[in-house]
N, C-alpha and C positions, 0 to 999 in steps of 0.2 A: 667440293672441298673449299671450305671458308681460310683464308689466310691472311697473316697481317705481318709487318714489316715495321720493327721501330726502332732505328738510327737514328741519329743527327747528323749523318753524313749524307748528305741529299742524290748524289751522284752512285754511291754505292746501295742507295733504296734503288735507284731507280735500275742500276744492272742488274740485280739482284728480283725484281720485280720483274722485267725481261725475261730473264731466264726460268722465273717459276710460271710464267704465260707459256713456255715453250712444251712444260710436260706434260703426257701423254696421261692425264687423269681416268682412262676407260671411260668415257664418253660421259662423267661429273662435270656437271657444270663447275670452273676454276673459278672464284674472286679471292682478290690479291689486293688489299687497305694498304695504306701508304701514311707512317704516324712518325714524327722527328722530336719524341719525346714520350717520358712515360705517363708521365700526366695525360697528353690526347691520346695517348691509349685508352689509359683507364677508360676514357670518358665515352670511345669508340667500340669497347668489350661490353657496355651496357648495350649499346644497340646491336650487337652480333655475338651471338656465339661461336667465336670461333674455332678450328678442329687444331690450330698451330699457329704459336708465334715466333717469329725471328725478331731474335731481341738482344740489343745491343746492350754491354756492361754498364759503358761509361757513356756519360749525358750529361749536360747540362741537368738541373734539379735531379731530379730521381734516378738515380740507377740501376740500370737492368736487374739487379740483385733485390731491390726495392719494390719494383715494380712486380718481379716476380711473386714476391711475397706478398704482394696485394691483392693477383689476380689469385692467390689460392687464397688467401680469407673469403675472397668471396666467390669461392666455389667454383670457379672457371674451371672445366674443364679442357682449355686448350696446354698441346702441347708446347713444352717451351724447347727452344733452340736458340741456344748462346750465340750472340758473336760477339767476338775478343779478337785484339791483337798481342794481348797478355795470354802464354799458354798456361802461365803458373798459377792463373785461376781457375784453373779445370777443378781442382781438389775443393778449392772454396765453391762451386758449384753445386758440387754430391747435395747440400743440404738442401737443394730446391729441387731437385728430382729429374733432371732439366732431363728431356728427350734424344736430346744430342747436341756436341758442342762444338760449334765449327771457329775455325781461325776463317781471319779476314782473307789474311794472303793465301789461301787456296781453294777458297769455297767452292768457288766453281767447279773444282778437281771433285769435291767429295759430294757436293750437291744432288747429283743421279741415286748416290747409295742412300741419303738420306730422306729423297722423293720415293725411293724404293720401298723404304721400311714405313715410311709415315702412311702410303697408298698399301701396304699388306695392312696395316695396324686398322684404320679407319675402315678399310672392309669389314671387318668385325662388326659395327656400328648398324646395330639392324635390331626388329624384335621380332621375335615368331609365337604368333596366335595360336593358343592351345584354345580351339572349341569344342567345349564338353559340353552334356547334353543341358545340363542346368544355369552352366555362367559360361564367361570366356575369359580367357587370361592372357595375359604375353607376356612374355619372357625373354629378357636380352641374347638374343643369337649368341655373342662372344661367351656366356655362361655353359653353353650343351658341348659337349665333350663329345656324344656318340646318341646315333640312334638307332635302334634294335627292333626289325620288322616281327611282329605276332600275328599270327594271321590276316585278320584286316585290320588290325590295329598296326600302330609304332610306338616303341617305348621312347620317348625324349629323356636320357640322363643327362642332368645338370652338376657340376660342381657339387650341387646339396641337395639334389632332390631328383625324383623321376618322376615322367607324369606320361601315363597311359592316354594316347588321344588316338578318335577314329583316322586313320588315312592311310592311304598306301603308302608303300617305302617312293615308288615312282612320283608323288606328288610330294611326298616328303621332301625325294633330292632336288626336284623343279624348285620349291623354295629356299632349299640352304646351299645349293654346287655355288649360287655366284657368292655365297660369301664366305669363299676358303675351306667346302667343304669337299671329300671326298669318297665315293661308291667303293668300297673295300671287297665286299662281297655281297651277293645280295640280299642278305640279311641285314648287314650293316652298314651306314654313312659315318665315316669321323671328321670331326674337327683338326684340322692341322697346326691346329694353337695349340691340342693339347698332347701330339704325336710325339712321345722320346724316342723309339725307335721303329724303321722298316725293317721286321727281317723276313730277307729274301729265303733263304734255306728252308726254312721252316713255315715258310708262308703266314706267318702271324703279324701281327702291327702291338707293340706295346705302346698305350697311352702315359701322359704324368703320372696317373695316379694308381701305377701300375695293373691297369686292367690289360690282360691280354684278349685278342680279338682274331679270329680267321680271316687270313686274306685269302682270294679266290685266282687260282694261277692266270684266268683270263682278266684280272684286274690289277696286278699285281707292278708291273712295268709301269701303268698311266701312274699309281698311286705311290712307287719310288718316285718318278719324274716330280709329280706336283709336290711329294715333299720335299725335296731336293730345292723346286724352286723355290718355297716358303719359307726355307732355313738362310738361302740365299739373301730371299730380301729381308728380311731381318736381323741379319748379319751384316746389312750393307753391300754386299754384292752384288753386281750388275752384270 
């Protein structure tokens, strides 16, 4: 997990920097950049891509709001995270998409929910090799929605497309369980990005895009639990 830190307040980089040393990344290598302005930002986001920045409003030269709009002309995909001592910039925020928007004076307080969501979100961050018999392709992990075992085959449904590849469902879940996926029944693995509801009664899993799915009674408890925690951290819940 790439991270970056840009205040002008040198004391509050440096707590702030502490405290994101401290969490529990699943065994991701942590770096944490140290930048007191948006200009060395800019000039620090050419040599890193990073997954998040905390980024302060108000600055000398460019303003977190400035600065923001620069990393998205140029394609940055890091998330952004406000800090302000001003709450009534929140609303003037929405226009930059920001991640989350913390106050100075509590951050600490809310900092674990917002390591919570960013460490769910970033699992996503994966590709999965479709190899067929003629070419090979991959495909962003966060895009599959569900995978649906055919005999020796697995159907991969994507958002927009589905793609028939050789493998078992067993080697299927070996590559997608560590990123937020889960064994529903043994036909099928879902994505918990794209789960609207567990229903327990009726043993089914409704997806977003309303597909319904059989859950399996001996799978059915692990697959409440794991979405339960997933709603959690993206909720901010700890």
């Amino acid at each position: 997990m790439y991270l970056a830190i840009c205040d002008d307040d040198i004391l509050l980089c440096a707590n702030l920097r502490r405290k994101l040393a401290a969490f529990d990344t699943g065994g991701n290598k942590l770096l944490v950049d140290e930048y007191h302005s948006g200009e060395e930002l800019l000039k620090g986001a050419c040599r890193c891509n990073y997954d998040a920045v905390f980024l302060d409003l108000y600055m000398e030269g460019m303003s977190g709001f400035d600065t923001a709009k620069a990393l998205a002309e140029r394609k940055s995909e890091a998330r952004i995270i406000f800090l302000t001592s001003n709450e009534s910039l929140v609303f003037d925020s929405f226009e930059y998409q920001p991640f989350y928007f913390l106050r100075k004076e509590n951050y600490t307080e809310v900092l674990p929910k917002v390591m919570a969501r960013l460490k769910t979100v970033l699992n996503q961050n994966g590709t999965f090799l479709l190899d067929g018999k003629n070419e090979k392709e991959s495909i962003a992990v966060s895009s599959i929605c569900y995978v649906a075992s055919d005999k020796h085959n697995v159907v991969i449904y994507t958002t927009k497309y589905s793609y028939e590849v050789r493998k078992t469902m067993t080697e299927t879940s070996k590559q997608l369980e560590p990123y937020d996926f889960v064994r529903i029944h043994k036909q099928y693995l879902v994505n918990l990005k794209y789960v609207k509801k567990v229903n327990m009664r009726d043993e089914t899993v409704l997806l977003m895009n309303d597909t319904v799915l059989d859950m399996s009674r001996r799978c059915k408890d692990t697959v409440l639990e794991r979405f339960t925690q997933y709603q959690r951290n993206m909720n901010g819940a700890v």
